[in-house]
N, C-alpha and C positions, 0 to 999 in steps of 0.2 A: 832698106826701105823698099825694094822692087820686090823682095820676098814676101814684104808684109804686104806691099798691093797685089800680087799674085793671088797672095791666099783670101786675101778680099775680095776680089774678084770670083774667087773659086766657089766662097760661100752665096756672094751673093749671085753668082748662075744658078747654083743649085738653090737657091732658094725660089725665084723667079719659075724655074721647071716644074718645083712644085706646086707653086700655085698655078701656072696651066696645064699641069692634072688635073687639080680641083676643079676646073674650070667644068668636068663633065658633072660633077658632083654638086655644086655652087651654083644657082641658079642672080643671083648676087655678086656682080664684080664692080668692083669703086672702077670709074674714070677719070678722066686726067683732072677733067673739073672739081671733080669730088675731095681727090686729093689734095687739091688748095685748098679747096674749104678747109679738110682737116687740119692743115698746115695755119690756115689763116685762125679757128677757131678753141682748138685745140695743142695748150701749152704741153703738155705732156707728149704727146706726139713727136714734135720741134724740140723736146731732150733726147729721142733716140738715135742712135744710128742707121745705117742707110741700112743695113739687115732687121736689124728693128723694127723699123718705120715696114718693114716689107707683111712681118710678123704681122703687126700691130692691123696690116691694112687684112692679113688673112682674116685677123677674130671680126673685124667690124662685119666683115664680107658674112663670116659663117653666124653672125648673130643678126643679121637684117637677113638673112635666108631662113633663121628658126622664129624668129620671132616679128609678129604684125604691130608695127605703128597704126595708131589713126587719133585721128585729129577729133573733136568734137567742137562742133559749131567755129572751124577754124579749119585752113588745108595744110596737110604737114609737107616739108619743103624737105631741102637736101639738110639744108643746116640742120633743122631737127630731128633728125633722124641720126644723120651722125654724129648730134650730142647723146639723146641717147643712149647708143650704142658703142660710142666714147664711154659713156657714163658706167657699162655694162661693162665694158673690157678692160678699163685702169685698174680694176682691184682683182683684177684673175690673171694679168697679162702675164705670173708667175708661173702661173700652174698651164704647162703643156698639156694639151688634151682637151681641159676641161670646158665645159660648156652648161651653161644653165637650164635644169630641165623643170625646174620650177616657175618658168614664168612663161604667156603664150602670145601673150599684148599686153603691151602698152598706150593707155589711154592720155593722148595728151589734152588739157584745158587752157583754155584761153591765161589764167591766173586761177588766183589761191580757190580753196572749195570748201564746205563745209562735209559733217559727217552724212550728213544725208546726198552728198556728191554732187551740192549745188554750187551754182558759181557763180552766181547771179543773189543781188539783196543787199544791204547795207551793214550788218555786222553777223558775225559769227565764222565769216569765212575766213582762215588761217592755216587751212592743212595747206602747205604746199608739193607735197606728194606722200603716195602711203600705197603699200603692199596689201594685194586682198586675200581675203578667208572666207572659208566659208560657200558661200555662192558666188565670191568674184576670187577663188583661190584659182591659180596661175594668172592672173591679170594685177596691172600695175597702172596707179594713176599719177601722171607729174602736172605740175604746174608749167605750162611753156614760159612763162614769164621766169620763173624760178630756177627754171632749167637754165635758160639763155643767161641767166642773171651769176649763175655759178660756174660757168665757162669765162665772163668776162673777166676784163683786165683789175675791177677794183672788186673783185668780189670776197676779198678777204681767206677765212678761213672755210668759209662756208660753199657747197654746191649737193645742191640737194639729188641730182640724180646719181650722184656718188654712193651717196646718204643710203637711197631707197635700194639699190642692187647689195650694197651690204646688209642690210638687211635679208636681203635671201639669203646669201651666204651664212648669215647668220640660221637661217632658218633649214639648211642644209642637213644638220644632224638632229633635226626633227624637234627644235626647240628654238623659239626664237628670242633668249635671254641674257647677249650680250657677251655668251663664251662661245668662241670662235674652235670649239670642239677638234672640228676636220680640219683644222688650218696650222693650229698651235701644238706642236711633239707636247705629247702627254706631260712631261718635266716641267712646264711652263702655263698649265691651267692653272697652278695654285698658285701662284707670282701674280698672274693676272688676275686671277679674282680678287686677292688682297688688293694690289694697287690697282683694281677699279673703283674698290666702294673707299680705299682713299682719298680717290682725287673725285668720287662723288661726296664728299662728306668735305672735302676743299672747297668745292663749286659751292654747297651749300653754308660757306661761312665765309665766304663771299674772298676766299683767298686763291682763286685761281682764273687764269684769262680763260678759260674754255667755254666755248657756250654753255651758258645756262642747263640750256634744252639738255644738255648730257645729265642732267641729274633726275631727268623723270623717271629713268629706270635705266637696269642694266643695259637692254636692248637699244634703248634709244643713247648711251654712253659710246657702246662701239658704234655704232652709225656715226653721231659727230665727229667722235675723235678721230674715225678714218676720214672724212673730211677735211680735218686740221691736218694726217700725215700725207695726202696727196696734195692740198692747197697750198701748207705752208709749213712742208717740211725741213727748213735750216731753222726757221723759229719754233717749233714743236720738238725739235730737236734738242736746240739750247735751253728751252725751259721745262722741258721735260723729257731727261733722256734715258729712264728707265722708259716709260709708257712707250717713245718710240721706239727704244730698243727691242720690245715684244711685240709692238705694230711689223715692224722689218722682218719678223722670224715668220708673222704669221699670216703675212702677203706676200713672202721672199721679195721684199723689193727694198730699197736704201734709198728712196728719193732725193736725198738731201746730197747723196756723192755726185749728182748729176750735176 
């Protein structure tokens, strides 16, 4: 046991070191304050360990240095910010290195908006986040409502800033169609394509728990479903455990062992 806190110890100096290196490089360092929030607000977090949680606090740091929050008609706080970028780093926290060079802000709105990016009016407003093209490509707009609402404690399967950053990733090998190209070893594109328009053609005969919304196309399939494997991955797991099994290869992560 003194071996194993030795070498505990040994990791988490050196990992500590490293991050005040970065410290010249990082213009973005969490504080003690900040860290409760993440603790307080963020479940996924509160699964790692204390080298982990150290990791997990580098990507927040190095994605609130690349990338601008702002609030519209609203002021963005600590919480929202390190939802977020919580939101940005749960589906990368596998891949050392990487970093998103696809997006440059993030727009947050009061609640939901329509497609002309209104948020104000009495019907038609339902996007509650979406990835821009075009003249708003590298910018990203969430719902703060939607946001906060898929951090919380009853928010089910669902957390839409999960949603919206898969989506990049999706759109990473320059297609944004629901194959996760750069993520998935080549042996496992066609497994996945078959059991996606499976469990699309399940949703659509009303035989599967998965949100609906997965069956408006491919794109919007792996958005959900990674939703379902970081939200409520022992039940994604047990009801569907080919789909998770190829979600876990192609975010290297196992949420459900945690």
């Amino acid at each position: 046991m003194l071996y194993i806190a030795i070498i505990a110890a040994i990791i988490i100096s050196y990992t500590l070191f490293q991050r005040k290196h970065k410290r010249a490089l990082t213009q973005v360092i969490l504080n003690d304050a900040q860290k409760k929030l993440l603790a307080q607000h963020i479940d996924f977090y509160n699964t790692l360990n204390e080298t982990d949680k150290l990791y997990f606090e580098d990507k927040i740091e190095q994605f609130l240095d690349a990338v601008h929050i702002e609030g519209v008609e609203l002021e963005v706080n600590d919480v929202d910010r390190l939802m977020v970028a919580s939101s940005a780093v749960i589906p990368i926290f596998a891949f050392k290195g990487w970093s998103y060079r696809n997006v440059t802000n993030v727009l947050l709105y009061p609640d939901t908006f329509d497609e002309q990016y209104q948020f104000e009016g009495d019907s038609g407003r339902n996007i509650m986040g979406m990835v821009g093209s075009g003249y708003m490509n590298g910018q990203m707009i969430l719902s703060r409502k939607a946001l906060q609402k898929g951090f919380s404690k009853n928010s089910g399967a669902e957390n839409t800033g999960i949603h919206e950053f898969v989506h990049l990733l999706d759109k990473v090998d320059g297609a944004t169609d629901g194959i996760p190209e750069q993520l998935l070893p080549n042996e496992y594109i066609k497994p996945w394509v078959r059991m996606m328009h499976q469990e699309i053609r399940k949703i659509e005969e009303g035989k599967s728990d998965i949100n609906p919304y997965a069956a408006t196309n491919e794109a919007e399939f792996f958005a959900v479903v990674s939703e379902y494997f970081f939200e409520k991955p022992d039940k994604l797991q047990a009801r569907h455990p080919e789909l998770y099994d190829l979600l876990s290869k192609a975010f290297g992560q196992d949420p459900a062992a945690n």
